[in-house]
C-alpha positions in Angstrom: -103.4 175.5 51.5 -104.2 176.2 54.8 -101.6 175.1 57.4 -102.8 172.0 59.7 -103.7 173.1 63.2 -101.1 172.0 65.5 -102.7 170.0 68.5 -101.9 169.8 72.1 -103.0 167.0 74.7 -103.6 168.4 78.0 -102.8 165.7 81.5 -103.9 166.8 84.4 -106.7 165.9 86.6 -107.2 169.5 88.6 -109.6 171.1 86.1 -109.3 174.0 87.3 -105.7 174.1 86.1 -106.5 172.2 83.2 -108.9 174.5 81.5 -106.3 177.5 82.3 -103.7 176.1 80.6 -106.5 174.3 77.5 -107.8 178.2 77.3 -104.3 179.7 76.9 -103.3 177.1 74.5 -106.5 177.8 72.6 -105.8 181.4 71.9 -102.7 180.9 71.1 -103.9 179.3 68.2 -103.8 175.4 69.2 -106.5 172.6 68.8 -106.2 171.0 72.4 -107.7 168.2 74.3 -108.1 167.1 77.8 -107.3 163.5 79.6 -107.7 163.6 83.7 -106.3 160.1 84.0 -103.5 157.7 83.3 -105.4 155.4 80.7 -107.5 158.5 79.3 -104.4 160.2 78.1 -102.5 156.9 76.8 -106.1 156.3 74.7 -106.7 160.1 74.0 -102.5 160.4 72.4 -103.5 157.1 70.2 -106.8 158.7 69.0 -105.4 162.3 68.5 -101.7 162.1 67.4 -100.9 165.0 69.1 -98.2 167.4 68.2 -97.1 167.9 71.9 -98.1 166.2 75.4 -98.5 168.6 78.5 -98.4 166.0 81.1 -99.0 166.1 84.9 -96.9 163.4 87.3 -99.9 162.9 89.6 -102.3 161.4 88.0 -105.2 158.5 89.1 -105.0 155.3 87.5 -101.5 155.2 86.8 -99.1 158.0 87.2 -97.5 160.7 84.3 -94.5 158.1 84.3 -96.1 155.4 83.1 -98.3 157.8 80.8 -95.7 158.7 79.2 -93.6 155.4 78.3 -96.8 154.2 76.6 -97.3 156.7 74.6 -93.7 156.8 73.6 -93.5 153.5 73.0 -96.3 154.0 70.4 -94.9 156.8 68.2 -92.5 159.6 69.6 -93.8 162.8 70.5 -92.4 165.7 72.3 -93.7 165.5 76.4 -93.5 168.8 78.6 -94.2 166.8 82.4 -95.6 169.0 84.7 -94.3 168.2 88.3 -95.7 169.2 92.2 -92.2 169.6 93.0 -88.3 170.3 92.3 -87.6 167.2 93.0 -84.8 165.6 91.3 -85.5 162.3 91.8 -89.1 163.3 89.9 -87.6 165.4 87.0 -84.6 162.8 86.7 -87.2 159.8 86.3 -89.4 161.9 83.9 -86.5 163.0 81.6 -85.3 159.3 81.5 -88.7 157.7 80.4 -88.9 159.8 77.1 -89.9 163.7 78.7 -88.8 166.2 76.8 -88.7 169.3 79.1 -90.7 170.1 82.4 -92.2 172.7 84.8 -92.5 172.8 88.7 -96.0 173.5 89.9 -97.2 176.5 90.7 -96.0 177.8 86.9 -96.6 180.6 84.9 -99.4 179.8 82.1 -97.2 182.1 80.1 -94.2 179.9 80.4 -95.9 177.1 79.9 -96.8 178.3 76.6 -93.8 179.4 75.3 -92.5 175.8 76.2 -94.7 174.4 74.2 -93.9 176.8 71.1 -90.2 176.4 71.7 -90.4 172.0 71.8 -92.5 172.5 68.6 -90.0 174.9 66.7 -87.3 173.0 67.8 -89.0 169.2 65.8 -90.2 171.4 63.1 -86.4 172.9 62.9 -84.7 169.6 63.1 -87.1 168.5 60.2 -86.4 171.7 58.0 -82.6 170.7 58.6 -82.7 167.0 57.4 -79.6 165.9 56.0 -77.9 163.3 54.4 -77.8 160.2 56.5 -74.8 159.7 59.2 -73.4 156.4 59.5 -70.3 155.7 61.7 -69.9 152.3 62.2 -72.8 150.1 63.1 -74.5 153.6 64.1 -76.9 154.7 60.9 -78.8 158.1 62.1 -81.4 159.2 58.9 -82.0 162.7 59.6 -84.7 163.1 57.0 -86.4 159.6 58.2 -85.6 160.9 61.9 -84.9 157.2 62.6 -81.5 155.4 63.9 -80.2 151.5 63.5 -77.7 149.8 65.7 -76.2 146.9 63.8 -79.2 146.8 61.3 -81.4 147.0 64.1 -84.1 150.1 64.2 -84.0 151.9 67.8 -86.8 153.9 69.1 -85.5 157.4 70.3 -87.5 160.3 71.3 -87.8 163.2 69.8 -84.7 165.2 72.0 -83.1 162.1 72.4 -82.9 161.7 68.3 -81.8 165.7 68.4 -78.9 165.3 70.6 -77.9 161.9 68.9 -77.9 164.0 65.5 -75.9 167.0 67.1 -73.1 164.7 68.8 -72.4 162.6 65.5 -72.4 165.9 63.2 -69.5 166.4 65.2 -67.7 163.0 66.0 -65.1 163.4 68.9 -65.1 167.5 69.5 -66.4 168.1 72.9 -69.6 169.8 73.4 -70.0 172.1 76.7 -73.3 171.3 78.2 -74.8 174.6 78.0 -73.8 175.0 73.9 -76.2 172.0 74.0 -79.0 173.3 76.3 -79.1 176.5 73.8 -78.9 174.5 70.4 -80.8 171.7 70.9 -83.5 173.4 74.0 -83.1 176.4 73.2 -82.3 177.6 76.8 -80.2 180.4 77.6 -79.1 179.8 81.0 -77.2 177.0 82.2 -79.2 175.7 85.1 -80.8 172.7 82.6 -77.4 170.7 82.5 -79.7 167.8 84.5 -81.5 168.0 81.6 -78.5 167.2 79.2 -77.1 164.5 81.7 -80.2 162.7 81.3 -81.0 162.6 77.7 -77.0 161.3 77.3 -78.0 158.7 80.5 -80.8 157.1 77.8 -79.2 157.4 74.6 -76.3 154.9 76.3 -78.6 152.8 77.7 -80.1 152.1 74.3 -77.3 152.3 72.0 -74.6 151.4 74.4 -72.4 152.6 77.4 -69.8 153.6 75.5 -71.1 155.4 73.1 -71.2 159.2 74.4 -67.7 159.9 76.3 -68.5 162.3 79.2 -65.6 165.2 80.0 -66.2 166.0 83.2 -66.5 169.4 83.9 -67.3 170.3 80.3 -69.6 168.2 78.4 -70.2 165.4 76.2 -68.5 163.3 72.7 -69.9 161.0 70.2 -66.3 158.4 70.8 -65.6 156.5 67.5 -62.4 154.9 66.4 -60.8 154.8 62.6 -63.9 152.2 61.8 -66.8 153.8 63.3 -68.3 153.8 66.9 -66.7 152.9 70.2 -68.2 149.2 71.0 
């Protein structure tokens, strides 16, 4: 049986770069479609279930931001944001609101692409590697379900967030150096991404709690749990 063409939505209202990057995507083997504006994309990602969202910040009606908390709220999906600018305030916001990785305009088409392979390999490795589910405490993560409870109750996680949830409680308490996760779970060879990292462990405590992820300054990150389970 033929394999299922995987499909990329393209956001971005410049069509000049939009049909660049929808033509390298295209070769590369990918079904793609195009949104130029905030509620186009949010209907196009309910229509299309795409495999992966290239999303511009900047876009009319309302911005990449908001873009991409709707469609996360809908069904999780892995987000490369495309932004005008290293701006940390920009890529911080982004990564918090369910991004998964981004690029500063002007980018190579190239990298773009090989973003978008390496977000795909990295889901499609996490679902090869499904495992028995993890439960420490009132903290259930389902590997094979890719879905996590609190207390009984089910919490919506992206797609990194649910990778770097699934890495830390593999390994309750050990310490995990910032870039050992930028290479396992990203799959990035360099530690200037640890922004990246701190921002993915800034949402997974804001929606499974505070205390959850211990931060060793200087080093990296631990899932804390005590003789019964997780740290309330």
């Amino acid at each position: 049986m033929r394999e299922r063409e995987r499909r990329v939505l393209v956001v971005e209202d410049e069509p000049t770069i939009a049909e660049s990057v929808a033509a390298r995507l295209r070769a590369e083997g990918f079904a793609v479609d195009i949104a130029r504006d905030g509620p186009g994309a949010v209907a196009a990602a309910g229509a299309t279930r795409p495999d992966v969202v290239v999303l511009d910040v900047m876009l009319p009606g309302f911005d990449g931001l908001e873009v991409c908390r709707r469609i996360q709220a809908e069904r999780p999906v892995p987000v490369l944001m495309l932004t005008a600018r290293d701006d940390e305030t920009d890529v911080l916001v982004g990564l918090g609101v369910g991004a998964d990785d981004y690029l500063t305009k002007p980018f190579s088409i190239r990298e773009l692409a090989a973003r978008v392979h390496a977000l795909l390999r990295r889901v499609e490795r996490a679902r090869a590697d499904s495992a028995a589910p993890i439960v420490l405490g009132e903290l259930e993560v389902n590997p094979a379900e890719r879905r996590v409870r609190l207390a009984g109750a089910e919490v919506h996680l992206t797609p990194t967030e649910f990778d770097l949830l699934v890495h830390l409680a593999n390994r309750p308490r050990a310490v995990q150096p910032r870039e050992r996760l930028l290479a396992e779970i990203w799959g990035w060879g360099e530690a200037a991404g640890t922004r990246t990292v701190d921002s993915h462990v800034k949402a997974l405590r804001r929606k499974l709690g505070a205390d959850l992820i211990r931060t060793v300054h200087g080093v990296g990150y631990a899932l804390e749990v005590n003789d019964t389970g997780v740290t309330s």
